[in-house]
DOLUM-963082 format. One record per residue (C-alpha): residue in three letters; x, y, z. Coordinates in Angstrom, 2 decimals, padded with zeros to 5 digits. Layout:
% residues N
<atom><r>ALA</r><east>X</east><north>Y</north><up>Z</up></atom>
...
//
This chain:
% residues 79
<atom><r>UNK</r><east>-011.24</east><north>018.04</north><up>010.70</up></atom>
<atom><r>UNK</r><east>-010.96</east><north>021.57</north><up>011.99</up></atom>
<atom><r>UNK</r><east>-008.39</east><north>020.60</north><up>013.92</up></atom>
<atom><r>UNK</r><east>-005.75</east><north>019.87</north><up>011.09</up></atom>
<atom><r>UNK</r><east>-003.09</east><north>022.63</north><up>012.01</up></atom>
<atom><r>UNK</r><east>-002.72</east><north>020.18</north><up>014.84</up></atom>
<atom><r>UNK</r><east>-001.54</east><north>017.33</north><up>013.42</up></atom>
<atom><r>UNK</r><east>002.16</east><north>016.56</north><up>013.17</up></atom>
<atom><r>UNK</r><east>003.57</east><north>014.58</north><up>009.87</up></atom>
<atom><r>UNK</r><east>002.73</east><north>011.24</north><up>010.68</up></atom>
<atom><r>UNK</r><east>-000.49</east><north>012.28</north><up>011.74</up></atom>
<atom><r>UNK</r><east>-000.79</east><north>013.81</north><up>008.29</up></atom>
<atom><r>UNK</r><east>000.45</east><north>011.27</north><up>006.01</up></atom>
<atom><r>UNK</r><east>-002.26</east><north>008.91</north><up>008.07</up></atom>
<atom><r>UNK</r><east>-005.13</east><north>011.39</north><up>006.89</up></atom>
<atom><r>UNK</r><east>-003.50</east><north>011.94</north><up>003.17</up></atom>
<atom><r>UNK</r><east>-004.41</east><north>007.63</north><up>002.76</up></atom>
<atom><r>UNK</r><east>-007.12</east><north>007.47</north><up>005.05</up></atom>
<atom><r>UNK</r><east>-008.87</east><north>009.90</north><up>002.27</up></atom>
<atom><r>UNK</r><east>-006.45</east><north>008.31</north><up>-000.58</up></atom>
<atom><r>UNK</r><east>-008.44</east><north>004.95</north><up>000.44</up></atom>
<atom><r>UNK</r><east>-012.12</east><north>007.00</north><up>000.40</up></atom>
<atom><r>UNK</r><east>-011.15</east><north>007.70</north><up>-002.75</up></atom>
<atom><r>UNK</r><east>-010.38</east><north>011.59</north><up>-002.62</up></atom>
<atom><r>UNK</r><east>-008.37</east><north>013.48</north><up>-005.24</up></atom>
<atom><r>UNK</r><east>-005.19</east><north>014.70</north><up>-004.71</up></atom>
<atom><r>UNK</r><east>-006.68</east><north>018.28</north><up>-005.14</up></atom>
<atom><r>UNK</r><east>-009.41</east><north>017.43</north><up>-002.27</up></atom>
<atom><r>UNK</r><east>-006.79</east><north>015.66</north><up>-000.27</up></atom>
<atom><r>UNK</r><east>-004.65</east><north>018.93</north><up>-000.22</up></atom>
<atom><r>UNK</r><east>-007.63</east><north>021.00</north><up>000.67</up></atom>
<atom><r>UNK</r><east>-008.36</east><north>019.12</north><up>003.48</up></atom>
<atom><r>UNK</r><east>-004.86</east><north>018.54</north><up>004.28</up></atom>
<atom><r>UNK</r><east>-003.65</east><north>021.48</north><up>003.73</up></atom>
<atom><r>UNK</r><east>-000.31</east><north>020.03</north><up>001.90</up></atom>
<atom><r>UNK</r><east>001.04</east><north>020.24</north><up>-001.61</up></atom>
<atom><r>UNK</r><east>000.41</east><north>018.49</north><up>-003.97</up></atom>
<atom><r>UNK</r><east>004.04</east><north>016.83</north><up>-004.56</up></atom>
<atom><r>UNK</r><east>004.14</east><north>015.86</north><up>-001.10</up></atom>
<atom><r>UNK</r><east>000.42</east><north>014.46</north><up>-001.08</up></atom>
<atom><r>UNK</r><east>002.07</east><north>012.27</north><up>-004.40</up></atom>
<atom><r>UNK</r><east>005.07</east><north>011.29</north><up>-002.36</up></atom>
<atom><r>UNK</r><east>002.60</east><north>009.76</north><up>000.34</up></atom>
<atom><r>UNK</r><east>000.81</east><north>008.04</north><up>-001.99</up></atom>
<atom><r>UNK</r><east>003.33</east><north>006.74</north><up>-004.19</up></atom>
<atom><r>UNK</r><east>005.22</east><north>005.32</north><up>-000.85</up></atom>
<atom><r>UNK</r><east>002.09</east><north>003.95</north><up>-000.02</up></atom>
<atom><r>UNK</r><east>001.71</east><north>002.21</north><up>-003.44</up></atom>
<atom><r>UNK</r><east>004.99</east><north>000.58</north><up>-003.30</up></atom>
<atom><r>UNK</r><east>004.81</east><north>-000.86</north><up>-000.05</up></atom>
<atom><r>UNK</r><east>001.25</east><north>-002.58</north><up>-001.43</up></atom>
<atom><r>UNK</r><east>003.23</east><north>-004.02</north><up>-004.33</up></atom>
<atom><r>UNK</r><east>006.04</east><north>-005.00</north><up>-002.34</up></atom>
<atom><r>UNK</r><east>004.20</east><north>-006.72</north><up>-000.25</up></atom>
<atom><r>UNK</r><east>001.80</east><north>-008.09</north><up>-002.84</up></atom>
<atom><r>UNK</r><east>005.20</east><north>-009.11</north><up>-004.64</up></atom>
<atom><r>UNK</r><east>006.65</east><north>-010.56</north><up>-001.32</up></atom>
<atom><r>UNK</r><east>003.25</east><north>-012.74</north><up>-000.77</up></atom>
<atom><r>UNK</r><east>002.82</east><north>-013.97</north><up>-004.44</up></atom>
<atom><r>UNK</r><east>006.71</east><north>-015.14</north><up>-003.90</up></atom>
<atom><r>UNK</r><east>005.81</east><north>-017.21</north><up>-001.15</up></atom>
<atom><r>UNK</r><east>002.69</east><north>-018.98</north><up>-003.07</up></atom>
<atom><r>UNK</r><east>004.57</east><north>-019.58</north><up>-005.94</up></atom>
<atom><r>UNK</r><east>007.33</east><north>-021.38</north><up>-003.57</up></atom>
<atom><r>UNK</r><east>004.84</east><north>-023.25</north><up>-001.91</up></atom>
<atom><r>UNK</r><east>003.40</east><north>-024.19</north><up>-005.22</up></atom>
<atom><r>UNK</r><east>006.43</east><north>-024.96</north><up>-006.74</up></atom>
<atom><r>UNK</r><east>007.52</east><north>-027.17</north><up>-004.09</up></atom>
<atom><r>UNK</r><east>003.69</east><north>-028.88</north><up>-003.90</up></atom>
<atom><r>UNK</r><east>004.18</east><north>-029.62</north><up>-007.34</up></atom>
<atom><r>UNK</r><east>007.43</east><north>-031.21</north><up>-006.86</up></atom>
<atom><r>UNK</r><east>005.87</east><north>-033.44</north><up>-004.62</up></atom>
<atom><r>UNK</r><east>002.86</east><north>-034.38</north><up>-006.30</up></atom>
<atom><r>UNK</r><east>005.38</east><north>-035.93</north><up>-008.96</up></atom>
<atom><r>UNK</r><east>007.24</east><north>-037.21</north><up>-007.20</up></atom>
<atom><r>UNK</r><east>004.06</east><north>-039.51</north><up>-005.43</up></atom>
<atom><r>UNK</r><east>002.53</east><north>-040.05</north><up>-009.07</up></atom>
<atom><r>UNK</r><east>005.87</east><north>-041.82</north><up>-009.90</up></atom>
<atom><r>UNK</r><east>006.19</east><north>-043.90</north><up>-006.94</up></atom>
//
């Protein structure tokens, strides 16, 4: 990782949760990084609310599909 003054933004951000997902510190992170702290936190907290968005998005979609199941299965008990 020598080779970090190299590395444009994206390339960054990519290594800040590449090491965020090795489970690194933010202080470790900005060693290796070479970034500050605040935008190490920005990276991550993007990154954490794209997870729960999606997680949000996908429970939304099982729920639906479980709602609507359910709808059905009464409606075959009753027939």
């Amino acid at each position: 990782m020598s080779d970090i003054a190299s590395l444009n933004q994206h390339q960054k951000k990519a290594l800040v949760i590449q090491l965020y997902e090795q489970g690194k510190t933010r202080r470790q992170i900005a060693e290796v990084v070479h970034m500050g702290f605040k935008d190490i936190a920005d990276v991550i907290n993007t990154l954490a609310k794209r997870v729960f968005r999606s997680t949000n998005q996908r429970n939304q979609k099982i729920r639906a599909h479980l709602g609507y199941s359910c709808k059905v299965n009464n409606l075959l008990k009753w027939q």
